[in-house]
C-alpha positions as CSV (number, residue, x, y, z in Angstrom):
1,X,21.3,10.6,18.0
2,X,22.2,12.7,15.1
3,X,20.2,15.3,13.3
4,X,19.1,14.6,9.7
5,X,17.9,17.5,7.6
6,X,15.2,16.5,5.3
7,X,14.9,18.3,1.8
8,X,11.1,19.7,2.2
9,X,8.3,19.3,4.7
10,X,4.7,20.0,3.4
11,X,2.4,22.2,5.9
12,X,-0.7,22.1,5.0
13,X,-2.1,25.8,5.8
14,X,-5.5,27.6,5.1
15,X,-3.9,31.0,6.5
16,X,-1.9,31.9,4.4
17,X,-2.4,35.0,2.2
18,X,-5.2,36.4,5.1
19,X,-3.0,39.7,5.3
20,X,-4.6,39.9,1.3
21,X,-8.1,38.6,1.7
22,X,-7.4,35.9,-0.6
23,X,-7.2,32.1,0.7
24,X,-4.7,30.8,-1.7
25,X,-4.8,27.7,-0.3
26,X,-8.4,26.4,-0.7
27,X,-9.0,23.3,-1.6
28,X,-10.8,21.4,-4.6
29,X,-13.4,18.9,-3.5
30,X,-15.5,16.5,-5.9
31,X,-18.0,14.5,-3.8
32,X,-19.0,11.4,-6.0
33,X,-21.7,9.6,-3.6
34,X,-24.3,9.8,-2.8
35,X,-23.9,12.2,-5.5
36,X,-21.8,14.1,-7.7
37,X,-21.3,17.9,-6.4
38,X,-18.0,19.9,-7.3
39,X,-17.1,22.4,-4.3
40,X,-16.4,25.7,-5.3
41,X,-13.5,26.4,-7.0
42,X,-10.4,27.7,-5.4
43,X,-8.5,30.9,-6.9
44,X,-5.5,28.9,-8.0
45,X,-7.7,26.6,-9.7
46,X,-8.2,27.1,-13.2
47,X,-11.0,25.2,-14.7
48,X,-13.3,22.8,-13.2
49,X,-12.8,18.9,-12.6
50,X,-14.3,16.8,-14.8
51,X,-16.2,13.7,-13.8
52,X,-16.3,10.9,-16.5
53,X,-18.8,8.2,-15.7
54,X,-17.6,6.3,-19.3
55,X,-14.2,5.9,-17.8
56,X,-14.8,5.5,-14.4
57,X,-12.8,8.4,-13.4
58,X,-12.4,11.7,-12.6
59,X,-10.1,14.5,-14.0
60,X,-8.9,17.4,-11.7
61,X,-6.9,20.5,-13.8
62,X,-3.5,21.1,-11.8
63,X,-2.1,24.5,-12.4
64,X,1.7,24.9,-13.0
65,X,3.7,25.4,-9.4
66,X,6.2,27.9,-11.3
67,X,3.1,30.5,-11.4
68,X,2.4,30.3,-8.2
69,X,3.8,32.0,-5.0
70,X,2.5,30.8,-2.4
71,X,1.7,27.4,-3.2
72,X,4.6,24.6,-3.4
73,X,3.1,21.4,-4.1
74,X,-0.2,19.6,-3.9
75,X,-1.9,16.4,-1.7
76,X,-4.2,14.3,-3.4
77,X,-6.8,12.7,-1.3
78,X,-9.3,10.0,-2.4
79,X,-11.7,8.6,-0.2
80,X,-13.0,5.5,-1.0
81,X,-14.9,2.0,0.0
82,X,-11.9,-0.5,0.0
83,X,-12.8,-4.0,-0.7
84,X,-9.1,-5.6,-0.7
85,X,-8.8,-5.2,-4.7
86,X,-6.2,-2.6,-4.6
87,X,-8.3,0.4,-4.6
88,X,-8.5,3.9,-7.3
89,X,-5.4,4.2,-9.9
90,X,-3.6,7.7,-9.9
91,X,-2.4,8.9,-13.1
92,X,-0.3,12.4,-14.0
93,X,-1.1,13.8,-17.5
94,X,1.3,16.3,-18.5
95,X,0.7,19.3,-20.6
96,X,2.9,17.7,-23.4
97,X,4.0,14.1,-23.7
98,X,2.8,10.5,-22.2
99,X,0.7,9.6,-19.0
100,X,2.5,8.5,-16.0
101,X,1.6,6.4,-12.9
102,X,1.8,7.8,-9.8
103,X,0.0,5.2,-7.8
104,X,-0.9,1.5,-9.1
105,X,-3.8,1.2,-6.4
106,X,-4.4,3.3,-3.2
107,X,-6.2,0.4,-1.1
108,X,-5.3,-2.2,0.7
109,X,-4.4,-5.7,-0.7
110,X,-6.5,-8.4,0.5
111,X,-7.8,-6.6,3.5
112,X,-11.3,-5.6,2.9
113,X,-10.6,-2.6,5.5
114,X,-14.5,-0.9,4.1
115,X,-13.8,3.0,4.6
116,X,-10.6,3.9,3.6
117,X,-8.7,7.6,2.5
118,X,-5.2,7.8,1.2
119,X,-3.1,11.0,0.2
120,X,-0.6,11.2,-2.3
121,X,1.6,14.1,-2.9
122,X,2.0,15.7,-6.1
123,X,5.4,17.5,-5.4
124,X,6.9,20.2,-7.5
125,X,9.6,17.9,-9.9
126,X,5.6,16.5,-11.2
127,X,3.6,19.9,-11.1
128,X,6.1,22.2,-11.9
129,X,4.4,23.0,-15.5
130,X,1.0,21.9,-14.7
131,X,-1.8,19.2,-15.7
132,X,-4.2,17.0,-15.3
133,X,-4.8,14.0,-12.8
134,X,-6.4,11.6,-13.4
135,X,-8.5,9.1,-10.5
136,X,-9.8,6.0,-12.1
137,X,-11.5,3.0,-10.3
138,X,-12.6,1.0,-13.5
139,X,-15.6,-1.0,-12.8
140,X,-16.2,-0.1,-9.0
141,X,-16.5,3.7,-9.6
142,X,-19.8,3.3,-7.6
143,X,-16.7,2.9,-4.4
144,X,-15.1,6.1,-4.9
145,X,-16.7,8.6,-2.3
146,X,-14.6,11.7,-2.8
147,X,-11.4,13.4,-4.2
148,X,-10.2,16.4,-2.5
149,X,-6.6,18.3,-4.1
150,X,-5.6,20.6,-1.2
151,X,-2.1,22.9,-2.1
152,X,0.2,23.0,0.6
153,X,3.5,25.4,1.6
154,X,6.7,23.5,1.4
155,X,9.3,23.9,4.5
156,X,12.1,22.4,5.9
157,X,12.5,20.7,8.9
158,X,15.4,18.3,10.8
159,X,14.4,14.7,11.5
160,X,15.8,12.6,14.6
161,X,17.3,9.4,13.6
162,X,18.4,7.7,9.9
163,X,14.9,6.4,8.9
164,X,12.1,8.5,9.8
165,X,11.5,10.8,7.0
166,X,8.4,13.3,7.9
167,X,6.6,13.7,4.6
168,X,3.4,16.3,4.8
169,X,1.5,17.5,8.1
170,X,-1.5,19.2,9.0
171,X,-3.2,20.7,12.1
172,X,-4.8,18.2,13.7
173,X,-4.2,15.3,11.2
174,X,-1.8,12.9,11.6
175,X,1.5,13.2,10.9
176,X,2.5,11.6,7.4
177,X,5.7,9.8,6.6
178,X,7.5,10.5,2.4
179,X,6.9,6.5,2.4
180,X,3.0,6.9,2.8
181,X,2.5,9.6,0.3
182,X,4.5,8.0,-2.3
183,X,1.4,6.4,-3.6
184,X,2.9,2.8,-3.0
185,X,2.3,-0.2,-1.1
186,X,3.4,0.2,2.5
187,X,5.4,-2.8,3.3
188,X,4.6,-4.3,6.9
189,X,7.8,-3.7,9.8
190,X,7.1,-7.4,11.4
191,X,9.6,-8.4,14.2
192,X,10.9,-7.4,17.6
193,X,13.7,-4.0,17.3
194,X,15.6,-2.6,20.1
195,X,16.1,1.1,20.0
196,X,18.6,2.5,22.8
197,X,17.0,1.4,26.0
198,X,13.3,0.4,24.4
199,X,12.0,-3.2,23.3
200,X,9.3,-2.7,20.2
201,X,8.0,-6.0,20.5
202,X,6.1,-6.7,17.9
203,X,2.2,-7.8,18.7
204,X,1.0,-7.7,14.9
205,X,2.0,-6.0,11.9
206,X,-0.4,-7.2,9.6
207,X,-3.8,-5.9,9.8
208,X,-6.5,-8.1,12.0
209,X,-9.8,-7.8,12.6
210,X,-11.1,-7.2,15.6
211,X,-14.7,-8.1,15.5
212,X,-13.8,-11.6,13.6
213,X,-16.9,-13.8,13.5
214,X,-17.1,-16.0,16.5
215,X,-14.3,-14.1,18.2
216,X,-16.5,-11.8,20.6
217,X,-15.6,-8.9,19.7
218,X,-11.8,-9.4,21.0
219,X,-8.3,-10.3,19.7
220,X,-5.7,-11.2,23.0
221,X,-1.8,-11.3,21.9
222,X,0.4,-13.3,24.4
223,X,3.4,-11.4,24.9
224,X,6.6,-13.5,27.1
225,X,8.9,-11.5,28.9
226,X,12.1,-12.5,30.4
227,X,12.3,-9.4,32.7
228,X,9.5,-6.8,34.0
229,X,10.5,-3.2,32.1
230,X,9.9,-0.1,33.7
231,X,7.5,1.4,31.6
232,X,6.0,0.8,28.7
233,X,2.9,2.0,25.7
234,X,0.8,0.2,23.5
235,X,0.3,1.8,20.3
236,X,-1.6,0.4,16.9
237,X,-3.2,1.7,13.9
238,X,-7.2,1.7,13.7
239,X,-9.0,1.1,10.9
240,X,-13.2,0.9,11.2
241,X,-14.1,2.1,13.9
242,X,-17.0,4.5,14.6
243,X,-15.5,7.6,16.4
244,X,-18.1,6.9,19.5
245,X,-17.1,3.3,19.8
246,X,-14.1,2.0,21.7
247,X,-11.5,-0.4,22.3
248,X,-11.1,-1.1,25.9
249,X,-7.7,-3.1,26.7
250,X,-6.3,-5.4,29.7
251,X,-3.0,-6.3,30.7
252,X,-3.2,-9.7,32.7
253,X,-6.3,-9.8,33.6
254,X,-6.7,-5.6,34.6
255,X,-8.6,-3.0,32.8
256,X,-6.4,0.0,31.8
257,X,-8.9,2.0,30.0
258,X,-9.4,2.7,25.8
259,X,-6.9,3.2,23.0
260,X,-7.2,6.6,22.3
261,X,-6.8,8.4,19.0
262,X,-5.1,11.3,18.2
263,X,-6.7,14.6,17.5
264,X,-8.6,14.5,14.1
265,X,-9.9,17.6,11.9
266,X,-13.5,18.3,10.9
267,X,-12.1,20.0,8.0
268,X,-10.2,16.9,7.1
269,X,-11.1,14.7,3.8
270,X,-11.1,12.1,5.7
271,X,-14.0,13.2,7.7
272,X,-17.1,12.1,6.3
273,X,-20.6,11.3,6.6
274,X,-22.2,8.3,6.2
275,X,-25.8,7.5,4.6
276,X,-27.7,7.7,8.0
277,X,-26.2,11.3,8.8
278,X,-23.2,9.5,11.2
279,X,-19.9,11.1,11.2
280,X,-17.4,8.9,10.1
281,X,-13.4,8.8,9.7
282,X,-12.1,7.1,7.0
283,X,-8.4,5.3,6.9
284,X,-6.2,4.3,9.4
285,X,-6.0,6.2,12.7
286,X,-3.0,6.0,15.0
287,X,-4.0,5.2,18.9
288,X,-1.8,4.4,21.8
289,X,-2.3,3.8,25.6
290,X,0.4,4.0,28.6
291,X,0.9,0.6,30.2
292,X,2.1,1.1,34.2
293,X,5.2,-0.8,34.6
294,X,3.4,-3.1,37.8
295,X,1.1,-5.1,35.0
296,X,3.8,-6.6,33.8
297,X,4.9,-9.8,35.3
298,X,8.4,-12.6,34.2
299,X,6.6,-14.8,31.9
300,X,3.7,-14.7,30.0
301,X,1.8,-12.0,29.8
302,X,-1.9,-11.3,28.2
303,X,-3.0,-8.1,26.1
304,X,-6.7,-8.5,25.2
305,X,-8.4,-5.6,23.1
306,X,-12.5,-5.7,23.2
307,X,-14.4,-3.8,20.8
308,X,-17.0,-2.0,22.6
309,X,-20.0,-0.4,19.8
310,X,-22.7,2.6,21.2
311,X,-26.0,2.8,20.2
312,X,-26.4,3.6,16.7
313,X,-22.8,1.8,15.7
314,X,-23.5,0.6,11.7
315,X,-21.5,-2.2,12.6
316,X,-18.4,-1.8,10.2
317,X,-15.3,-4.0,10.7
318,X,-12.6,-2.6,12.7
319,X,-9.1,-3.6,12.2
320,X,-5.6,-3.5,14.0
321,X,-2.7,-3.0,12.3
322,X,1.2,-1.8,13.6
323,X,0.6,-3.3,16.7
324,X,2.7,-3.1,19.3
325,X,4.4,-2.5,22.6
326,X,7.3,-0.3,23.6
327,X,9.1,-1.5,26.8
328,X,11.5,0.9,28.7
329,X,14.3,-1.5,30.5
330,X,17.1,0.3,32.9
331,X,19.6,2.3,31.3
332,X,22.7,0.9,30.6
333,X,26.0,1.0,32.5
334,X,28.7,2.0,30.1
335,X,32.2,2.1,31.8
336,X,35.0,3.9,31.3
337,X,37.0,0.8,30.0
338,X,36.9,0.2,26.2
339,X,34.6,-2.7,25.0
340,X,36.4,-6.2,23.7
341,X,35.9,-6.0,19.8
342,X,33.8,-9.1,20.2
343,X,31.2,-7.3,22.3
344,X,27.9,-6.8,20.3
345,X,25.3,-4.8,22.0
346,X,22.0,-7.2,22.5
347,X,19.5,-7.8,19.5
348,X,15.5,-7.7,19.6
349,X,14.3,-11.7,18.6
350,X,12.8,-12.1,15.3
351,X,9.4,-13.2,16.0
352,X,8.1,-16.4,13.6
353,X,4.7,-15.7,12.2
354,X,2.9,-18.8,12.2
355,X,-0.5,-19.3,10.3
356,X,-2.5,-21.5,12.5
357,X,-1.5,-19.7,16.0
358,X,-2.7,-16.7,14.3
359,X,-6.6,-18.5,13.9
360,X,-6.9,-20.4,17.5
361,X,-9.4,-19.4,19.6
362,X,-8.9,-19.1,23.7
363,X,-11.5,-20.0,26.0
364,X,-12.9,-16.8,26.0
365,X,-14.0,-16.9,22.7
366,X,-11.4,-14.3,22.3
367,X,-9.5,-14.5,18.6
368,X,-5.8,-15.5,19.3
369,X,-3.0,-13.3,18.0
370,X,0.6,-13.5,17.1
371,X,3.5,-13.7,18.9
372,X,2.4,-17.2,20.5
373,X,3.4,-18.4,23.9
374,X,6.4,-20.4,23.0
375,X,8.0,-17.7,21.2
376,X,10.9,-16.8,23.0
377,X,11.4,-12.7,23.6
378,X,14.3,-11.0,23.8
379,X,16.0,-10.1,27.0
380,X,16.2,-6.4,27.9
381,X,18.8,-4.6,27.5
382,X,22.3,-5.7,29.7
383,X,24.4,-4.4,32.1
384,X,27.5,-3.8,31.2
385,X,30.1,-3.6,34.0
């Protein structure tokens, strides 16, 4: 696999400039709800934000990067209730000339996900002179929780393979791709992909819900094998979910344990509290679990996830998205001999989504989830004498 050598990686990084006494990289905070209190301002800052109830929206004063040492670029993040409507517009206003858009909606379309955070980088060909952004949620201002501008160093770093592109990182925050701080819609991956000697076989790219009225709190994916692989990890994005709570998850009829999370920080934007004094984390969370390679039997095979809510749970939905599992197969046998020209190596299937497999309901009660049984996987990876 070759090395590719990405132009800047952004490091978020509260430390820097302790050998001076001064914390250069402090960030900006305006909480909106319940209600309106400005943190205090950072010494790079240099005015305050500016909340403007008459245009739903609030303006935070950016500072021009070519006066600054230390700092390299900003993130931009908004936390906010998401009702599937597209979510807060981001707008750059330079010191001279027109507005421009930077992000036509944060949220999610059509997926009332409740709690949701998204950053946007403000990199140094936008901030280089300095300005004003602008967050607007016209007519749902009431949704906007918080905005939080946090500078960050810029680095550089090498990248495995030709499509992941590391964007901006943080200690104990997840790691975030160029593609999800672009301010954009993120388009769904759907389909089955072989990488090397690893199956990602799709379970669901689109965001489901887990809790789904009259679904019992589950959602069980069918997943068809043609051969048992010798190891394998689920892995999904969370949405919803109350950091006590858990999803527990079976493989053919035998409890595994709980998706877990990765590491989150308190200091995080993203990390809020709700009305009733509950910690809450806002946005999508990655999660994975190891799969041992004995579950897995020729055939069908049954995944069910179960949302499990503590005491004092205020009941949010919880969603799945990027579901999937990876499936190790046995290395390949490459001889010495030159392949004929008509060899190709062997392709993942292209799962078909179909609407009304996606809604059925099992005997369980259990929601029923995409791929269904008839859809054919592919075969792992062949030997090649």
């Amino acid at each position: 696999m070759r090395v590719f050598v990405v132009g800047c990686f952004f490091i978020s990084n509260s430390q820097a400039g302790a050998g001076t006494g001064i914390d250069y990289f402090q960030p900006l905070t305006v909480s909106l709800q319940p209600k309106v209190i400005q943190g205090t301002r950072p010494v790079w800052e240099i005015s305050d934000a500016l909340v403007q109830n008459e245009t739903d929206s609030v303006l935070l004063p950016v500072p021009s990067l070519a006066s600054q040492d230390a700092i390299g670029c900003f993130a931009l993040t908004v936390v906010f209730q998401d009702h599937g409507d597209g979510g807060p517009v981001v707008e750059w206003i330079p010191k001279d000339g027109d507005s421009v858009l930077l992000s036509a909606g944060l949220g999610e379309a059509g997926v009332a996900l409740g709690l949701n955070a998204r950053t946007l980088l403000i990199p140094q060909s936008v901030a280089l002179d300095g300005g004003m952004l602008r967050v607007g949620y016209a007519g749902r201002f009431e949704r906007m929780i918080s905005v939080t501008l946090r500078p960050a160093r810029e680095l550089s770093i090498a990248a495995l393979g030709p499509d992941f592109v590391p964007g901006l990182a943080a200690e104990d925050e997840p790691l975030l791709t160029a593609e999800e701080i672009s301010g954009t819609d993120l388009p769904a991956r759907e389909g089955d992909r072989q990488e090397g000697r690893v199956i990602h076989a799709e379970l669901s790219s689109q965001p489901k819900r887990i809790d789904a009225p009259h679904s019992a709190g589950s959602i069980e994916f069918i997943l068809p094998l043609a051969s048992k692989p010798q190891g394998s990890l689920l892995q999904a994005e969370i949405g919803g979910l109350d950091p006590e709570s858990s999803i527990e998850v079976s493989v053919n009829g035998t409890f595994l344990g709980t998706l877990r999370s990765l590491p989150f920080s308190l200091n995080s934007p993203s990390t809020i509290f709700s009305n009733s004094g509950r910690l809450l984390l806002a946005g999508w969370r990655p999660a994975s679990l190891f799969i041992p390679a004995q579950l897995w039997k020729e055939g069908d095979n049954s995944v069910l996830m179960t949302l499990h809510r503590v005491v004092g749970d205020e009941g949010q939905p919880v969603f799945l998205r990027k579901a999937r599992v990876d499936l190790l197969f046995t290395p390949l046998t490459i001889s010495s001999a030159p392949l004929p020209a008509s060899t190709n190596p062997p392709t993942a299937a292209q799962p078909v989504m179909t609407g009304p497999a996606s809604q059925e309901t099992l005997s369980t009660g259990s929601a029923y989830g995409n791929p269904p049984p008839s859809l054919f996987r592919a075969t792992p990876p062949l030997t090649v004498n």
